[in-house]
KOLTORGU-262308 format. One line per field, with one value per residue (C-alpha): residue number from 1; chain; x, y, z. Coordinates in pm, 1 decimal. Each point is the difference from the previous one (the first is absolute). Example, Ala and Ser with C-alpha at 12.3 -4.5 7.8 and 13.67 -1.06 7.14 Angstrom:
BEGIN
i	(1 / 2)
ch	(A / A)
c1	(1230.0 / 137.0)
c2	(-450.0 / 344.0)
c3	(780.0 / -66.0)
! end
This chain:
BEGIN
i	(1 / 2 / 3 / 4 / 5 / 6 / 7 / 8 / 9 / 10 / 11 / 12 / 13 / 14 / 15 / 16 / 17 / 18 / 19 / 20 / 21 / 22 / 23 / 24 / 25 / 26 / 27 / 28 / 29 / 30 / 31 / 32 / 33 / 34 / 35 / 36 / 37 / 38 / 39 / 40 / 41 / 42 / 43 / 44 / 45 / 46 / 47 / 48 / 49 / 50 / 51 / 52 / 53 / 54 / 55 / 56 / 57 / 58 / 59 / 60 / 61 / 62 / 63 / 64 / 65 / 66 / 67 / 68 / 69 / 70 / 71 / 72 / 73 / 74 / 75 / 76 / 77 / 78 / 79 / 80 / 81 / 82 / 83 / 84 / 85 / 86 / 87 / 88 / 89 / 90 / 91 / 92 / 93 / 94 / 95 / 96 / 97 / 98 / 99 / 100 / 101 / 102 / 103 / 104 / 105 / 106 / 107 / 108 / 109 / 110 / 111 / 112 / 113 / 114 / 115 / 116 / 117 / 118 / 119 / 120 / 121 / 122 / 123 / 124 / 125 / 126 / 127 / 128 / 129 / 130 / 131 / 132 / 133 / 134 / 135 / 136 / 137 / 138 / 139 / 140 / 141 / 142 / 143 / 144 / 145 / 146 / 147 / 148 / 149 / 150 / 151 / 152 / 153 / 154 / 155 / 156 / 157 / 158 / 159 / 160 / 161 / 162 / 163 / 164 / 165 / 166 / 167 / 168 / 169 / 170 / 171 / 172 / 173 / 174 / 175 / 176 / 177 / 178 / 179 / 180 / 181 / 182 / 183 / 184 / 185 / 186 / 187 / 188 / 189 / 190 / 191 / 192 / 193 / 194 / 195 / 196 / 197 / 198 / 199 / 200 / 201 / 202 / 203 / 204 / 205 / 206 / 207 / 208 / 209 / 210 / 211 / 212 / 213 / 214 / 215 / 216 / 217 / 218 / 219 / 220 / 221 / 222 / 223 / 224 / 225 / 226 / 227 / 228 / 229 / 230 / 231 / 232 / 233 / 234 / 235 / 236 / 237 / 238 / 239 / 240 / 241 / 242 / 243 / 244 / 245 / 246 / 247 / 248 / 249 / 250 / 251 / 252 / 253 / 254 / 255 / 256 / 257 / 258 / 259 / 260 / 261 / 262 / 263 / 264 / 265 / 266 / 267 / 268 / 269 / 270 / 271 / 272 / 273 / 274 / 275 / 276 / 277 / 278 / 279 / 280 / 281 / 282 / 283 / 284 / 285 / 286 / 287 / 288 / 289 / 290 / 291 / 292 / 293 / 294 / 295 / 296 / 297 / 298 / 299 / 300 / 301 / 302 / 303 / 304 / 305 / 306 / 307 / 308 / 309 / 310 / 311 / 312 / 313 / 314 / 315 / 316 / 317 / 318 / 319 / 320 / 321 / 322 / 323 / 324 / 325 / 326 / 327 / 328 / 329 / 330 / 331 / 332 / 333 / 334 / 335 / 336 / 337 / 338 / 339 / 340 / 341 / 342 / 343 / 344 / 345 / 346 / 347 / 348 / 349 / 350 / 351 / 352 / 353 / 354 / 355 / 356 / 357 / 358 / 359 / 360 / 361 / 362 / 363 / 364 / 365 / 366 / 367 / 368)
ch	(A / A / A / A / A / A / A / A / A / A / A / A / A / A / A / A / A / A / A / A / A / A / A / A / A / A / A / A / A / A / A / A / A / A / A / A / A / A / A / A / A / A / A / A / A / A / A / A / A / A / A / A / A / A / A / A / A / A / A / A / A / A / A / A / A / A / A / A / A / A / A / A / A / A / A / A / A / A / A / A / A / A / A / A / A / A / A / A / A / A / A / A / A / A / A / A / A / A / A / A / A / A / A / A / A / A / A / A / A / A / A / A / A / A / A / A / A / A / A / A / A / A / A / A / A / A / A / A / A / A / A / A / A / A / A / A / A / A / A / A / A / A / A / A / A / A / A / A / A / A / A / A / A / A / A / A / A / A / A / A / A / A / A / A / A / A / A / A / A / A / A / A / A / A / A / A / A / A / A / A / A / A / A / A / A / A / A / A / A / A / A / A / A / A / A / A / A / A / A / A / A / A / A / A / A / A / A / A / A / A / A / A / A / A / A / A / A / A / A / A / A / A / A / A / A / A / A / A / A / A / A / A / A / A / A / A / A / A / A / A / A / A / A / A / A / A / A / A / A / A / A / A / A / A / A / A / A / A / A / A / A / A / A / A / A / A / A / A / A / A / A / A / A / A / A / A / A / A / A / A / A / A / A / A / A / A / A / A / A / A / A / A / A / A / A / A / A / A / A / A / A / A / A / A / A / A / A / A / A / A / A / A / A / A / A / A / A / A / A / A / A / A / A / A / A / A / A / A / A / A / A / A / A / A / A / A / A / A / A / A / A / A / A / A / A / A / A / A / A / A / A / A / A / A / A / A / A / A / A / A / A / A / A / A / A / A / A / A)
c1	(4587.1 / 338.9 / -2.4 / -262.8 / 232.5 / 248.5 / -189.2 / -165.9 / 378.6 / 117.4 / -264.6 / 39.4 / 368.4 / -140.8 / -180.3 / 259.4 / 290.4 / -273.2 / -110.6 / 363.6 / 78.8 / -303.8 / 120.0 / 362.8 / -183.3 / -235.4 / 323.5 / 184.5 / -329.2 / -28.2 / 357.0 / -82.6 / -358.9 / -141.2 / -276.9 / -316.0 / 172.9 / 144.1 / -298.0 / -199.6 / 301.8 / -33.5 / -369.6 / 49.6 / 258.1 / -214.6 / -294.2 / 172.4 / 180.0 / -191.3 / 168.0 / 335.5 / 104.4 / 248.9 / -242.1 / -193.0 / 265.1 / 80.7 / -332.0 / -63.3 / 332.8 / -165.5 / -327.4 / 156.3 / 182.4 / -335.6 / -121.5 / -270.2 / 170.9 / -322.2 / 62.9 / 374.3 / -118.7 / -261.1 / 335.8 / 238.2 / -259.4 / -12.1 / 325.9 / 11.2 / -256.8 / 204.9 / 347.6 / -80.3 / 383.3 / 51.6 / 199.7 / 10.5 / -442.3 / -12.4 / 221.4 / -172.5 / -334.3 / 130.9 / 109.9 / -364.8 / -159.2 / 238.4 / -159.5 / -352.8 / 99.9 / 18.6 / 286.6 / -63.8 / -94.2 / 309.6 / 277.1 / -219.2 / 99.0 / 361.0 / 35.2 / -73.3 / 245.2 / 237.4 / -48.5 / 2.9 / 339.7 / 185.3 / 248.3 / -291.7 / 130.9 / -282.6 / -227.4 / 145.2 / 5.7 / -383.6 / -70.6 / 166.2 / -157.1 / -340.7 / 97.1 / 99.1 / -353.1 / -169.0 / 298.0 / 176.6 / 307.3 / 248.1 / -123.0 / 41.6 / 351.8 / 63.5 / -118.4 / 191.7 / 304.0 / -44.3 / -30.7 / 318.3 / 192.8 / -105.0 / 104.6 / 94.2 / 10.1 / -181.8 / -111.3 / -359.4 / 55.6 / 167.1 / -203.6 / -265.2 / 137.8 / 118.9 / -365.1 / -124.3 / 331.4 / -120.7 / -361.8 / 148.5 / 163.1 / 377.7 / 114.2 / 417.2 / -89.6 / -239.5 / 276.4 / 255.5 / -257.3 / -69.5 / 340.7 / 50.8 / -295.2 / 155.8 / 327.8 / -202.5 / -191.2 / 115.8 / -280.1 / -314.8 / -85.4 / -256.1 / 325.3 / 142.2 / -360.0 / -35.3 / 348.5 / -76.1 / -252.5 / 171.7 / 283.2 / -230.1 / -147.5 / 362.4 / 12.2 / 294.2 / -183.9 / 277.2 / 37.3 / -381.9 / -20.9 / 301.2 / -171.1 / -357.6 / 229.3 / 90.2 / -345.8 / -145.8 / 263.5 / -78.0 / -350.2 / -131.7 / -352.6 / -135.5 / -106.5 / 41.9 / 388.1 / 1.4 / -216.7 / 275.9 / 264.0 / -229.2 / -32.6 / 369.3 / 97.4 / -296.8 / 179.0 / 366.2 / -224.6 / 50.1 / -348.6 / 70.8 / 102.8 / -254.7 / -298.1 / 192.5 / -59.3 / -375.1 / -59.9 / 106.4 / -188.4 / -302.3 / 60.9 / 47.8 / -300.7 / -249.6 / -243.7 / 171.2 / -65.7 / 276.9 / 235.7 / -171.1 / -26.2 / 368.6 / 95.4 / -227.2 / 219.3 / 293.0 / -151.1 / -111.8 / 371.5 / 98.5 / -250.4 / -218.7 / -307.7 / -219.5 / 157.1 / -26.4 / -369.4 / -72.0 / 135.8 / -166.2 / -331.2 / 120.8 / 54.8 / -320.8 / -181.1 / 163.1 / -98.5 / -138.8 / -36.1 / 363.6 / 2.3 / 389.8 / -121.6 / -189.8 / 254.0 / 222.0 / -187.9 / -142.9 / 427.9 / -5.4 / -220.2 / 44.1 / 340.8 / -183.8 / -215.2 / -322.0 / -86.8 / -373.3 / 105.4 / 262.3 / -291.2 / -194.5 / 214.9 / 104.5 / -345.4 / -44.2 / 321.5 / -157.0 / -366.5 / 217.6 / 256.7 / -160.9 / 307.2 / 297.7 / 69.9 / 279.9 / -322.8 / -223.1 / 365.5 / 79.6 / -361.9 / -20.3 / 305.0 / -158.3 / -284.5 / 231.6 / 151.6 / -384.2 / -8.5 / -276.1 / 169.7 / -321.1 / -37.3 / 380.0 / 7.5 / -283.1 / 248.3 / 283.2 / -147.9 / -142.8 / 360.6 / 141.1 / -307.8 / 154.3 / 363.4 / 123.4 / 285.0 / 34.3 / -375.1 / 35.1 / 266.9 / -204.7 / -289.4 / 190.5 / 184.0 / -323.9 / -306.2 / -97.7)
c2	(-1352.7 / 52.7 / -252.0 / 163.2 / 358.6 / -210.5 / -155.3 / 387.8 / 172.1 / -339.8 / 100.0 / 399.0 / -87.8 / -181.8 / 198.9 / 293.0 / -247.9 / -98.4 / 413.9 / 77.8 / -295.5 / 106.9 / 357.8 / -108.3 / -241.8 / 315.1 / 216.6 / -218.1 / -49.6 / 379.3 / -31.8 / -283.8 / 229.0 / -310.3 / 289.8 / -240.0 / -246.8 / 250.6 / 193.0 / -351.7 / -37.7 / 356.0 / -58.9 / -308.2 / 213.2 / 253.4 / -268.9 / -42.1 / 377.8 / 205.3 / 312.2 / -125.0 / 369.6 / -219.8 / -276.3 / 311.0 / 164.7 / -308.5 / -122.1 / 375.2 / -63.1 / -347.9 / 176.3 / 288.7 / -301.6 / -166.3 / 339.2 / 66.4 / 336.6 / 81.5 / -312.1 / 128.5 / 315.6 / -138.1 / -195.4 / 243.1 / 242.8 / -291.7 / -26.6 / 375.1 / -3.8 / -235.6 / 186.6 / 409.8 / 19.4 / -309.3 / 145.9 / -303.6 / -60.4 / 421.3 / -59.2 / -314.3 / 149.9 / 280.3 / -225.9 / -123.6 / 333.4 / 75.8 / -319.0 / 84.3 / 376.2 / 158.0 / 164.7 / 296.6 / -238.1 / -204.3 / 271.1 / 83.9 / -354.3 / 22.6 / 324.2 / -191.5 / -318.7 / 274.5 / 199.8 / -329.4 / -103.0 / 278.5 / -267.6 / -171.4 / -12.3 / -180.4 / 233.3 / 315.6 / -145.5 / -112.2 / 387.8 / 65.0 / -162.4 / 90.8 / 368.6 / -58.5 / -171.3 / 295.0 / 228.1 / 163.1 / -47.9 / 237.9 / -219.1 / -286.3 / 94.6 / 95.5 / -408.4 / -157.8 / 204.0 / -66.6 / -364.6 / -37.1 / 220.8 / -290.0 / -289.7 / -230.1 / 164.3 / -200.7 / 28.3 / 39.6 / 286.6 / 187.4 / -98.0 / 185.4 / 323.2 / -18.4 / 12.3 / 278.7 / 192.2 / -52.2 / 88.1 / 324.1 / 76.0 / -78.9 / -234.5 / 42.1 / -120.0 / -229.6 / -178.2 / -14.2 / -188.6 / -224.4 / -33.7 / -87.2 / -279.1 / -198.7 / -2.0 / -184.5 / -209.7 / -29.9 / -210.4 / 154.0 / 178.7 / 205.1 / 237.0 / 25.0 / 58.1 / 282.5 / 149.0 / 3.0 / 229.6 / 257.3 / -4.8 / 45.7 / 292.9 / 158.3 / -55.7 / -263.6 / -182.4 / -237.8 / -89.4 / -51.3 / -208.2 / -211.9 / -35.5 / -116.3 / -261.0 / -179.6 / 46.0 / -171.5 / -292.5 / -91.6 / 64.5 / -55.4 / -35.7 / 385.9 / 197.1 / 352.6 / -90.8 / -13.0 / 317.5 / 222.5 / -145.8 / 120.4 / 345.3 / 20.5 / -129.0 / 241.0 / 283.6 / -99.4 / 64.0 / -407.4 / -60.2 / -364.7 / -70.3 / 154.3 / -218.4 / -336.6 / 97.4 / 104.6 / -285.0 / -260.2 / 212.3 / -77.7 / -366.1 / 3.5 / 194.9 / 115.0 / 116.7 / 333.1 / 309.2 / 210.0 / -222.5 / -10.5 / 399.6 / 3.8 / -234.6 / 170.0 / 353.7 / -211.2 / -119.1 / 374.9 / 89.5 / -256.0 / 81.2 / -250.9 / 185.4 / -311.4 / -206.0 / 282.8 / 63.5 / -384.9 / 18.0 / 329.2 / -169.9 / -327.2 / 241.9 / 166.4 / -337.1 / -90.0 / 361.1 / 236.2 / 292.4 / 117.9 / 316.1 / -66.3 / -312.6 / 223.1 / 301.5 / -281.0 / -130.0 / 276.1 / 116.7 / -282.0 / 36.7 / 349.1 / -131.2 / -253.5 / 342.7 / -192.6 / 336.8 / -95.6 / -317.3 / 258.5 / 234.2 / -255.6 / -112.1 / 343.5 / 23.9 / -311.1 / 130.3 / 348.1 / -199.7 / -154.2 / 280.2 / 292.0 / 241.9 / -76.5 / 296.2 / -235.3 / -217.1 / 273.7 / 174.4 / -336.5 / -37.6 / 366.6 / -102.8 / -305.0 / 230.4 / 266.1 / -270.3 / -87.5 / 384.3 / 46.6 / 297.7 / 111.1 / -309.9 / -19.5 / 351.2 / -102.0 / -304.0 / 286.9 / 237.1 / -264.8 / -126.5 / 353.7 / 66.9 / -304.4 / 97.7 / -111.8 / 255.7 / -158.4 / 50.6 / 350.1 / 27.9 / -213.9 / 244.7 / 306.4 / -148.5 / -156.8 / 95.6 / 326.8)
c3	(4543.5 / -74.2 / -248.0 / -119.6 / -37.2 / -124.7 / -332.7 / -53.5 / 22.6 / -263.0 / -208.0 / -19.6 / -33.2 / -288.8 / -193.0 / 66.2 / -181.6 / -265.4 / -62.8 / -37.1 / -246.1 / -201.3 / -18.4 / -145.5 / -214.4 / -142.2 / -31.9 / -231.1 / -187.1 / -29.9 / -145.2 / -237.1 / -110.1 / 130.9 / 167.1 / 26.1 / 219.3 / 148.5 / 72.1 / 92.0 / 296.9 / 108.5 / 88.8 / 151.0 / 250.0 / 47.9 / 62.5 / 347.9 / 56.8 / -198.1 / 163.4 / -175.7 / -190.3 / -182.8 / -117.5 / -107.7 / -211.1 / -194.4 / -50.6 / -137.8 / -182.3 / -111.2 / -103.3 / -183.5 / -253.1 / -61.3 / -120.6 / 318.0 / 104.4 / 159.7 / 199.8 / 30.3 / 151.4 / 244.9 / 150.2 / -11.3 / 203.5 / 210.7 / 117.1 / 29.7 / 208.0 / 242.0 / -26.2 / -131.7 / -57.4 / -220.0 / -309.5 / -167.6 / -34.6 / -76.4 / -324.8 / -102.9 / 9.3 / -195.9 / -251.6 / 22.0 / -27.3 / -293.6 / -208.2 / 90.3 / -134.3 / 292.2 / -22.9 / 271.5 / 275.0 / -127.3 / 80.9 / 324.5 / 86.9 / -133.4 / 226.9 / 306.4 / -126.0 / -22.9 / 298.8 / 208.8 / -165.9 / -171.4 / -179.2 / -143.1 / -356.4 / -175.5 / 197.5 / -232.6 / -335.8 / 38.9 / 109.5 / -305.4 / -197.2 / 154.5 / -23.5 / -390.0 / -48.9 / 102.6 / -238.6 / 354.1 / -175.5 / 213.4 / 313.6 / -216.5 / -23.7 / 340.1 / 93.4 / -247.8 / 75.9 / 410.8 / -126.7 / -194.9 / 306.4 / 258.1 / -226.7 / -151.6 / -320.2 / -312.8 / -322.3 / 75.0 / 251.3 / -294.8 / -283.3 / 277.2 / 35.9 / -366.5 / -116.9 / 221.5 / -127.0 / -366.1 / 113.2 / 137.3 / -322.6 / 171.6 / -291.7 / 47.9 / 355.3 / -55.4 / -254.0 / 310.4 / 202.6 / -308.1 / -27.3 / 359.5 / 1.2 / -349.6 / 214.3 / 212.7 / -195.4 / -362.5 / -100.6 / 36.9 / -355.9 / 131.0 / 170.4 / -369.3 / -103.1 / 242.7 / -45.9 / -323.2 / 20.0 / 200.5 / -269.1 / -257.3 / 193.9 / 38.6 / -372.4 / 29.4 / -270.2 / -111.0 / 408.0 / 9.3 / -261.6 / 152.4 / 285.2 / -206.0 / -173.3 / 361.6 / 103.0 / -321.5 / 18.8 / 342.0 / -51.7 / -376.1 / 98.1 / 96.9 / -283.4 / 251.5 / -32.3 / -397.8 / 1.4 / 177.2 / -171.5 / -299.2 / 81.2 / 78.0 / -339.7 / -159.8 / 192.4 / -198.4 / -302.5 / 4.8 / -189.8 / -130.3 / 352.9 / 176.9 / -232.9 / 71.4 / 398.2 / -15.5 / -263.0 / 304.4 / 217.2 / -153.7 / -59.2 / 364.5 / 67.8 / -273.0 / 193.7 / 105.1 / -215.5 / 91.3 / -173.8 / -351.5 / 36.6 / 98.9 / -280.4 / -224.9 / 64.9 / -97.9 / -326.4 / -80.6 / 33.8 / -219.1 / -225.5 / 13.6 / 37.0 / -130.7 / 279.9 / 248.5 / -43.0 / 63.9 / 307.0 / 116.3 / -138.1 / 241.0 / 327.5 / -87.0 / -23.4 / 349.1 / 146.2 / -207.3 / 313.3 / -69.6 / -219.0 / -55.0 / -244.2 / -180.3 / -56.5 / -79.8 / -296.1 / -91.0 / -81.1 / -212.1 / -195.2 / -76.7 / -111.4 / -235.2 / -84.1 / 111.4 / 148.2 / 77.9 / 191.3 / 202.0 / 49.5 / 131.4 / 214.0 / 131.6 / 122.7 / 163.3 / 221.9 / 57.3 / 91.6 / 301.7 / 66.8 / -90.4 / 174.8 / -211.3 / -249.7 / -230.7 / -67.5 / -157.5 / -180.3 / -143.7 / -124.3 / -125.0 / -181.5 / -234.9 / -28.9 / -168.8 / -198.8 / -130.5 / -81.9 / 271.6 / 137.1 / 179.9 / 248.4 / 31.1 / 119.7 / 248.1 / 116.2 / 41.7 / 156.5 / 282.6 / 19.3 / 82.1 / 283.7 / 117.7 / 0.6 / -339.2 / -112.2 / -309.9 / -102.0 / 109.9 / -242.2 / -280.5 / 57.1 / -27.1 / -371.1 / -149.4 / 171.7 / -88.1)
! end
């Protein structure tokens, strides 16, 4: 018999070395993204202790990298339901909830991380970014600010607040926080990108544009980063500028309409109505439910006095936004240019129910 105890105890003592060796083994897989051997040594741990809350976690962990976060969930809950006060599974979950959209039950989750370790860093940036999901932004600060006060400071935890600081309209602080995170990490060109933005926003064009030159040389393969660098140049009346940057926009992307409308608005300042119309026609072709394509054109070619082409294309804008009074004044306008002073007065006086001063105006000088 004792024998007996003694070859049972050798073989639990075993299986216990052999569990832990498989769980250090799965953790440096989990480093390496290696998560489907990973996950295969998890279960082969929790084959023998399946009440191990840590084999749980990291098999959730495991899970969550191969994309099953409904899989990631079931594990986390798991080992939750083994230890109620493990902050480590409630934050992982969250981060599962967060990726299956969930973003309420996420910061639910996050809340209890938190509440079982107040210093749980990771634990406040992921409520963050939960609460900016669902556009909570002043909670969104509060997180990110509670994250950067317990450390260690880094560029992602104020790229973070920056972003809800822009959302919040805060763009002189929001350009500290940039400032901070490219102190911290000098490479990344979406933090030039970004801090860009917020200069352009506090009209510090030239600044703005600096900062779009940094982003494009570290990153000359987004189209977004030409585009702002666009409208910055477009706003120092910098037309020539401004069509070389929406040009490579499109090259980079030719499928989005907003930048053939946006380069066509540079082409009508520079006069180039012919070139300007082919690229409203092109943003039209791409998505023809935006009225601002229309009115666009339609400028155009009352400037090339094709005033029936403007018409028409006045009233395709009004047939999908039937509330904007500059729409019907612009169109009573080509009508008074085509001496049809009875419609155009029509167009005005629509434009002033709808709270056009200038029609009121136009109505009281030629419509009587």
């Amino acid at each position: 018999m004792k024998n007996f105890l003694f070859i049972v105890l050798a073989l639990q003592i075993g299986f216990v070395a052999s569990a832990q060796d498989l769980l250090e083994s799965a953790k440096k897989k989990l480093a390496a993204n290696d998560f489907a051997a990973a996950k295969t040594d998890l279960t082969k741990v929790l084959d023998g202790t399946p009440k191990n809350k840590l084999a749980l976690n990291l098999r959730g962990q495991a899970r969550a990298g191969l994309q099953d976060f409904y899989g990631a969930v079931g594990d986390f809950t798991a080992a939750l339901e083994i230890d109620t006060t493990f902050a480590d599974a409630y934050n992982n979950r969250g981060e599962a909830k967060m990726a299956l959209g969930d973003d309420d039950g996420a910061i639910a989750d996050f809340s209890k991380a938190i509440k079982f370790n107040p210093k749980f860093v990771d634990a406040y940036t992921n409520r963050g970014l939960a609460r900016y999901n669902l556009e909570e932004l002043q909670d969104a600060y509060f997180d990110f600010t509670k994250a950067l006060e317990i450390g260690p400071a880094d560029a992602d935890k104020y790229f973070n607040r920056g972003v809800v600081k822009a959302e919040l309209g805060e763009f002189i602080s929001a350009i500290d926080d940039y400032t901070k995170a490219i102190e911290l990490d000098k490479n990344d060109p979406a933090l030039y990108n970004y801090r860009g933005v917020a200069y352009y926003q506090t009209t510090n064009i030239d600044l703005a544009i600096a900062d779009y030159d940094q982003a494009i040389k570290s990153d000359p393969k987004d189209p977004l980063k030409f585009e702002n660098r666009a409208l910055a140049k477009a706003a120092k009346e910098d037309y020539k500028g401004a069509l070389e940057d929406y040009t490579k926009a499109i090259e980079l992307n030719p499928e989005e309409a907003a930048t053939y409308n946006l380069r066509g608005v540079v082409r009508y300042n520079l006069d180039d109505h012919d070139g300007a119309i082919a690229d409203y026609t092109k943003a039209i072709e791409i998505d023809d439910t935006d009225p601002a394509y229309y009115d666009n054109r339609a400028l155009s070619k009352n400037a090339k006095e094709d005033y029936a082409g403007a018409i028409e294309d006045y009233s395709s804008s009004i047939e999908l936004y039937a509330s904007d009074p500059e729409t019907f004044y612009q169109r009573g306008l080509v009508k008074m240019s085509m001496n049809n002073k009875y419609d155009a007065c029509l167009d005005f006086k629509r434009a002033e129910e709808l709270g056009s001063v200038e029609a009121k105006a136009m109505i009281k000088k030629s419509c009587k």
